[in-house]
C-alpha positions in Angstrom: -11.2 17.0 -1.7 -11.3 14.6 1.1 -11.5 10.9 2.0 -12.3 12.6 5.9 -12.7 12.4 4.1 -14.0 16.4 2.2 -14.6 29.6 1.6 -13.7 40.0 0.5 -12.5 41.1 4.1 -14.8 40.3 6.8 -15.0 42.4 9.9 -15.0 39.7 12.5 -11.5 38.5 10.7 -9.2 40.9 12.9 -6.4 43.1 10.8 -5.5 42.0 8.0 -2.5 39.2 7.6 0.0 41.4 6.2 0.0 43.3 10.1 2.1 40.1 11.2 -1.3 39.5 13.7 -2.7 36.1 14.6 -5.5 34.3 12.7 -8.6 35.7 13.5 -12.0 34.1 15.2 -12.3 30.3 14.8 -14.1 28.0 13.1 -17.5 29.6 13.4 -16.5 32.9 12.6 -13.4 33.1 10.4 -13.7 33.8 7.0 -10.8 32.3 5.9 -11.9 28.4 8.0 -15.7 29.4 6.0 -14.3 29.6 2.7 -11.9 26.2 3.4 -15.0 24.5 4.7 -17.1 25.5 1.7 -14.4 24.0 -0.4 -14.2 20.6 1.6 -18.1 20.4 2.1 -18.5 20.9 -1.8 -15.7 18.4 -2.8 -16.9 16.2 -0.2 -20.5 16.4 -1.6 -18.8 15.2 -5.5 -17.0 12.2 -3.6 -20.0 10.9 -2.2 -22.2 11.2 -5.5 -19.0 9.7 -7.1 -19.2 6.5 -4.3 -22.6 5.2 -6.2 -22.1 6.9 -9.3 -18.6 5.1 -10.3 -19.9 1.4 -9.2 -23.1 2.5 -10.9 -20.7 3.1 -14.3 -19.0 0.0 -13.7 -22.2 -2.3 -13.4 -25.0 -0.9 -16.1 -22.8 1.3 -18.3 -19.6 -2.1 -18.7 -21.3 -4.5 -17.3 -18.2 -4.9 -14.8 -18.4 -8.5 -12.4 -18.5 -8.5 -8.9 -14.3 -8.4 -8.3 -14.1 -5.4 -10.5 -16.5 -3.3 -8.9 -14.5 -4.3 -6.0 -10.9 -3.4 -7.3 -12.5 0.1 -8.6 -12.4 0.9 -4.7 -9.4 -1.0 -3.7 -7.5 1.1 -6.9 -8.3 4.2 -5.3 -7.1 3.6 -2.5 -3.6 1.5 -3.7 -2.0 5.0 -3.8 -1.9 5.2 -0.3 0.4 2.4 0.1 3.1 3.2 -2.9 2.7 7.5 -2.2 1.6 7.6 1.4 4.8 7.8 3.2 6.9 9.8 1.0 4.0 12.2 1.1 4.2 12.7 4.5 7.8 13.8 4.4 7.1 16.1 1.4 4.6 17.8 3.2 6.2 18.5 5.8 8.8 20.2 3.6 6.1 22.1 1.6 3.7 25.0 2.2 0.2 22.9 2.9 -2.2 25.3 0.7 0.0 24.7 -2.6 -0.6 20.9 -2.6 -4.1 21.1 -1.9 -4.5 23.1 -5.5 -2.5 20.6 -7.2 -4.5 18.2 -5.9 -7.5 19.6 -6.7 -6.5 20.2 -10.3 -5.0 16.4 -11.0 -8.5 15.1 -9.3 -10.8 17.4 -12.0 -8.7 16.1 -14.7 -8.6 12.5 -14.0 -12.8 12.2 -13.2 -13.7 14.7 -16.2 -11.7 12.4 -18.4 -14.6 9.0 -17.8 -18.0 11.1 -19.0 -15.9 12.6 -21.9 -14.7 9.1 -23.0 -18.3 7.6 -22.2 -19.8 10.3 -24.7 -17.1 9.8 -26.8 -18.1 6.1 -26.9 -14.8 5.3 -25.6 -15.1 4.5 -22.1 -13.1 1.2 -20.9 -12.6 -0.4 -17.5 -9.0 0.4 -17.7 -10.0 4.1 -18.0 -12.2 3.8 -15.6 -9.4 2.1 -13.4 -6.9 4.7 -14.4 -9.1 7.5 -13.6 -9.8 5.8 -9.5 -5.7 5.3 -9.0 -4.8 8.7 -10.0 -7.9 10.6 -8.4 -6.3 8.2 -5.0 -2.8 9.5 -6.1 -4.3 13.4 -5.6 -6.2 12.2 -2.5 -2.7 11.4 -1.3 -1.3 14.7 -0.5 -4.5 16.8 -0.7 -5.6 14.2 2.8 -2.3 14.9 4.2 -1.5 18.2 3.4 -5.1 18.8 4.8 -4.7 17.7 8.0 -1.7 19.8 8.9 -3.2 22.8 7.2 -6.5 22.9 9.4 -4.5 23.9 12.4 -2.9 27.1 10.6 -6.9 28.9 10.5 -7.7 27.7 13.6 -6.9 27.9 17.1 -5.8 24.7 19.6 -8.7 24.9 21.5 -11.1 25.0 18.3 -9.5 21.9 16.4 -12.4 19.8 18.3 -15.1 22.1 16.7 -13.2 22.6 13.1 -12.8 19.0 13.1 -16.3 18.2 13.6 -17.5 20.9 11.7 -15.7 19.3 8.6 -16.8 15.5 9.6 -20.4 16.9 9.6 -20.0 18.2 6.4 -18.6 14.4 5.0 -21.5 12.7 6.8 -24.1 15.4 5.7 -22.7 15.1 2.5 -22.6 11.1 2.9 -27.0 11.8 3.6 -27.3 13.8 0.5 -24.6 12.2 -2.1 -26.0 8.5 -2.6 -29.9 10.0 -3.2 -28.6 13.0 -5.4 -26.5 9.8 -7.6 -29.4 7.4 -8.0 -31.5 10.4 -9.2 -28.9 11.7 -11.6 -28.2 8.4 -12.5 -32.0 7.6 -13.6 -32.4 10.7 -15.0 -29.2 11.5 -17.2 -27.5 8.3 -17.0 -24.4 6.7 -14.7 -21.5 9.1 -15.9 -23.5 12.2 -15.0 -22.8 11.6 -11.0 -19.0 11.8 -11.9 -19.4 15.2 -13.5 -20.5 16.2 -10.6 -17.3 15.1 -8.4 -15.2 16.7 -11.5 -17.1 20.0 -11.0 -16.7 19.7 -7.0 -12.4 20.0 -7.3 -13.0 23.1 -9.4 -15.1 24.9 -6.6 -12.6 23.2 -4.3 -9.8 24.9 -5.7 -11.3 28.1 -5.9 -12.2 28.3 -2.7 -8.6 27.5 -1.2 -7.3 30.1 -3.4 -9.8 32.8 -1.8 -7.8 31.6 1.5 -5.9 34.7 3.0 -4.0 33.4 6.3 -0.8 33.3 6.1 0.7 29.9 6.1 3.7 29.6 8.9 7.1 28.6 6.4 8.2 25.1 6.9 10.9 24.8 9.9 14.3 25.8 9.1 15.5 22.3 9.9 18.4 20.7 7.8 17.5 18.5 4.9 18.0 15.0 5.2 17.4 11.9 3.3 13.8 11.2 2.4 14.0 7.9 3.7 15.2 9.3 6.9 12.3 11.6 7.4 9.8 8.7 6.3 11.7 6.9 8.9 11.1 9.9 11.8 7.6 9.6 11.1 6.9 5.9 11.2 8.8 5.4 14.7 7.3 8.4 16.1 3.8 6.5 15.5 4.7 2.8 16.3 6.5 3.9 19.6 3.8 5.3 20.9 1.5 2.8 22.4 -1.7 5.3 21.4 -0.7 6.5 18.7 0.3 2.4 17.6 -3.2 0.9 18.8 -5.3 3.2 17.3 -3.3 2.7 13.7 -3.3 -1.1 14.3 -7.1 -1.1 14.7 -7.6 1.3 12.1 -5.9 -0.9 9.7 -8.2 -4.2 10.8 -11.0 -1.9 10.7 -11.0 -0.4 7.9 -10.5 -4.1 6.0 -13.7 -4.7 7.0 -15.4 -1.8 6.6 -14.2 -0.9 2.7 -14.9 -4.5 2.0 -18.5 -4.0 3.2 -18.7 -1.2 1.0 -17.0 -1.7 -1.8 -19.5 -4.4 -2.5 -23.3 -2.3 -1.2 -24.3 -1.4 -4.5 -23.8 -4.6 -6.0 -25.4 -6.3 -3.0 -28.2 -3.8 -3.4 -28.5 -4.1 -6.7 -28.2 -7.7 -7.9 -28.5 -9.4 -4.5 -31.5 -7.8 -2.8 -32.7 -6.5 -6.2 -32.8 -3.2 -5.4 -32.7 -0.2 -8.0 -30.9 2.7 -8.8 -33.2 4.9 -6.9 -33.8 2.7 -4.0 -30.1 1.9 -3.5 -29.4 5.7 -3.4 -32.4 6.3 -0.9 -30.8 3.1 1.2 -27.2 4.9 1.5 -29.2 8.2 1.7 -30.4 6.9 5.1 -27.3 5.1 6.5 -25.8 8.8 5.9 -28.2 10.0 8.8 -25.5 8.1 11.0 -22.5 9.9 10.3 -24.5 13.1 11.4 -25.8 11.5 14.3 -22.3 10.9 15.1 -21.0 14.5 15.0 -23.2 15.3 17.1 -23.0 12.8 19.7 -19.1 13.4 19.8 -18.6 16.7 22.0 -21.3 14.8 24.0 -20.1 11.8 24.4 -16.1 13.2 25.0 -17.7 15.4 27.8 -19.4 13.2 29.7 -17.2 10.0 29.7 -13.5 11.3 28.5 -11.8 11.3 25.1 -10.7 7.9 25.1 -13.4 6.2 27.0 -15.7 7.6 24.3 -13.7 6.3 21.5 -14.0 3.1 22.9 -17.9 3.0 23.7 -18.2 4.3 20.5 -16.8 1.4 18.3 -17.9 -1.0 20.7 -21.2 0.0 20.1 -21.1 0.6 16.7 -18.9 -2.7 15.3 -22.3 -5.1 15.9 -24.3 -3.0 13.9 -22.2 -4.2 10.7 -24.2 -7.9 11.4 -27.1 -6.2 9.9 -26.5 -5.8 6.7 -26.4 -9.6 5.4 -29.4 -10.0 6.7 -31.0 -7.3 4.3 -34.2 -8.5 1.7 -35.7 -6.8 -0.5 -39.3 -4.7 0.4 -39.2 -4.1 4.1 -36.2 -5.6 4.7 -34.2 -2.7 3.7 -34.9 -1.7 7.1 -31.6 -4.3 8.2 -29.5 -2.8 5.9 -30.7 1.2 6.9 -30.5 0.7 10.6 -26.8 -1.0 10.1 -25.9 1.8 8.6 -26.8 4.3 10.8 -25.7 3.0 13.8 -22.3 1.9 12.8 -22.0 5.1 11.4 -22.8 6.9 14.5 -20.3 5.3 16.7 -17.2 5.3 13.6 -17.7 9.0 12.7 -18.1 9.7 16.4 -14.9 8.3 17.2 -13.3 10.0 14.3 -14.0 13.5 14.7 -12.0 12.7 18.8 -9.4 10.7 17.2 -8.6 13.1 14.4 -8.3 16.3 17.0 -6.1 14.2 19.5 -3.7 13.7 16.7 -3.3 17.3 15.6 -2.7 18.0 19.3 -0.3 15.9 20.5 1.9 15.2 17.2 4.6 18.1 17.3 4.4 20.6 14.2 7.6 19.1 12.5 5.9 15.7 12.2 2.4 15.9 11.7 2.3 15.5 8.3 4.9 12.5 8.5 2.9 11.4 11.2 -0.4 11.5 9.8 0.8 9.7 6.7 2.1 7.1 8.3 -0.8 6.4 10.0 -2.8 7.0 6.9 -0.9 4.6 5.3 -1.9 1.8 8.3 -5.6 2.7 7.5 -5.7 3.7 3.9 -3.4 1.0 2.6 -5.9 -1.1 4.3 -8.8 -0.1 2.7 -7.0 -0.8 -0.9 -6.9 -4.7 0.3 -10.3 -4.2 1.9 -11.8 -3.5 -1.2 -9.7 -6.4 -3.3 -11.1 -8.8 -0.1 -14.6 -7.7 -0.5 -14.5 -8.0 -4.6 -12.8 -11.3 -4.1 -14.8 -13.1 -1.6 -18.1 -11.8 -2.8 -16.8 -13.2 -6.7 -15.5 -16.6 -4.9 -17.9 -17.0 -1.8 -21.3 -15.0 -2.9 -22.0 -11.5 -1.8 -23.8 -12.2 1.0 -21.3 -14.6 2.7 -19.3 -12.1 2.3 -21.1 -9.4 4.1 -21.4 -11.9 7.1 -17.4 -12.3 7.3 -17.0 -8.9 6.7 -18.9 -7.8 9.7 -17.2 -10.2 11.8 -14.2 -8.9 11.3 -15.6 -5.5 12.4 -16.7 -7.0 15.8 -13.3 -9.4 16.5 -11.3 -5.9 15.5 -12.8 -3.8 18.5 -10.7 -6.2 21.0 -7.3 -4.5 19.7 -9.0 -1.5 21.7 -9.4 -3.0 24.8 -6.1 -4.7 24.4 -3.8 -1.8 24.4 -3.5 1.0 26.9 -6.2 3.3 25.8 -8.7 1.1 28.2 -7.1 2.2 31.2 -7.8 6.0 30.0 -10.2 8.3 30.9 -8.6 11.2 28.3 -6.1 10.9 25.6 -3.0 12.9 26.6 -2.3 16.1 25.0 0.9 16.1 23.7 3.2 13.4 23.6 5.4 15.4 26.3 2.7 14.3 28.4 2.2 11.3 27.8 6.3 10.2 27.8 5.4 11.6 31.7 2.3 9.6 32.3 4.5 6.5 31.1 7.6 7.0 33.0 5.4 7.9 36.1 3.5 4.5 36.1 6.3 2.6 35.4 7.8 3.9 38.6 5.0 3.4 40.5 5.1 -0.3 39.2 8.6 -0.6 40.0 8.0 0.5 43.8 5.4 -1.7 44.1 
């Protein structure tokens, strides 16, 4: 599972855990990172069939309007904001791997439940509702559990790679997924595509159990209130001035972008007239972006810095989104492709940096309260982006929307350039470091 974001002994794997050794090789050669990136790639690959396929259900199969196909995306995501925090803290006080099986196993059961109802003859939107909120309710804690389990198989120095070795698999999976939905779709009908995402948790389950690192045990710390420990990890966030501008844009940002596309396949389809093949082969091609921007990331990090290349990278992908209203039907596809691909460049370029500076300079205690928090900032967001987008494309028309949607995109990009990451060449490495960097140009200021 994912939401990005989604593996016997093997010899290059070192001794075996029970020796009390290290994790073995990293990313490329670990066994133990293969068989968690297997899991992820496949689960990621069921997420991105389910992205068409559930609108796709809603629209031919219930005839749902505009502003439901647009709460489908913000109900998913609605979790985030009444589970996210909490979550954080519970991680923190749970082994990582455990969750992420749980997760996997409420997700199977709450997206096998719609094509078993829609045989059945059964199938409602409230089901269909029910089924997006409690898959986003496993999302929760598989997402944050994730993201402080990735650095127990591999090494500091190899969270870059892992990291973009697991966004490559979400934006190869985001090339394959909408093409592989619009076929299914035509050929077996719209519920088929969720069987699909179902079927992905399984393998993604099994694959975590075949895990065999030892997980580090929580910290021996003394158990406080859970408010408390929501608390630590909010301020630890919104103190830092990184840490802070990157949530806050995330948040703006990701209002934009989920309204954008919680709306695509009903632009597609009713709007430009698209069909169910075409629309897949359309999101098909914006996918190509999202690969383009792993491997444009070590790249673009090497030659200009960390956070110089976060910035160049959502600078230069934000106008992009300005392409899509102008999409048409025939040739004019071509708008909405290239969009696609070059916003998704620079955003899942950004990402894969953003995502590894986080794991390195949150300390171990925190990073799951940490990471929730900020997951909250951008998830929670993307529940009202998808509400906005449903809503103003019901009230305003699609296509206006589209056009206010992607100006968002651009005005958010200023929070960026506003906050201290402009004056960066690298993201500090631990927050030790940058509490230095701080203190050391505010006294330099003072003797000025």
């Amino acid at each position: 599972m994912s939401e990005v974001t989604p593996p016997g002994p093997a010899p290059d794997q070192g001794p075996a855990p029970d020796q009390g050794t290290a994790p073995g090789p990293g990313p490329v050669a670990g066994r133990d990172f293969r068989l968690f990136w297997f899991g992820e790639t496949t689960s990621l690959l069921g997420n991105s069939i389910a992205v068409v396929a559930l609108p796709l259900v809603a629209v031919l199969t219930l005839d749902a309007s505009t502003f439901v196909v647009g709460l489908l995306t913000s109900v998913a995501y609605l979790p985030w904001l009444i589970l996210g925090l909490p979550a954080g803290a519970w991680v923190d006080r749970l082994p990582r791997r455990p969750v992420m099986l749980v997760a996997d196993v409420v997700a199977f059961v709450a997206f096998v439940s719609v094509p078993v109802a829609a045989w059945a003859g059964v199938l409602t939107i409230a089901q269909l509702l029910a089924a997006a909120f409690v898959g986003g309710c496993a999302n929760v804690f598989f997402t944050t559990a994730q993201r402080a389990y990735l650095p127990v198989l591999v090494r500091d120095e190899e969270l870059l790679a892992g990291n973009a070795r697991l966004q490559g698999s979400e934006s190869t999976t985001e090339v394959i997924g909408p093409g592989l939905a619009g076929m299914l779709v035509q050929a077996f009908g719209a519920v088929t595509g969720l069987v699909a995402n179902a079927l992905s948790f399984l393998v993604s389950w099994l694959c975590l159990r075949a895990v065999r690192t030892p997980e580090p045990a929580p910290p021996a710390v003394e158990r406080r209130r859970l408010r408390t420990e929501v608390g630590d990890g909010l301020r630890f966030l919104f103190r830092d001035p990184v840490l802070r501008s990157l949530a806050v844009f995330s948040a703006v940002s990701n209002i934009a972008l989920t309204g954008l596309g919680s709306i695509e396949v009903a632009f597609l389809v009713r709007t430009v007239g698209a069909g169910e093949a075409a629309t897949g082969a359309v999101l098909t091609l914006c996918g190509l972006g999202g690969i383009l921007g792993v491997l444009l990331s070590p790249r673009v990090s090497a030659r200009f810095g960390t956070a110089r290349a976060v910035l160049i990278c959502h600078a230069g992908a934000a106008p992009f989104t300005l392409l899509f209203p102008l999409t048409d039907s025939g040739a004019g596809l071509a708008f909405f492709v290239v969009g696609g691909v070059g916003c998704g460049a620079g955003v899942v370029a950004a990402c894969v940096i953003t995502d590894t500076f986080r794991q390195r300079y949150c300390p171990p205690d925190l990073i799951g309260r940490v990471s929730a928090s900020a997951a909250v900032t951008s998830f929670g967001a993307i529940a009202v982006g998808g509400l906005l987008g449903g809503t103003l494309g019901a009230l305003s028309g699609v296509r206006e929307t589209m056009w206010m949607l992607g100006g968002l995109q651009v005005m958010a990009t200023a929070i960026l350039f506003c906050g201290p990451i402009r004056r960066m060449r690298d993201f500090p490495e631990s927050a030790h470091t940058m509490t230095r960097t701080i203190t050391a140009a505010d006294t330099e200021k003072a003797l000025s």
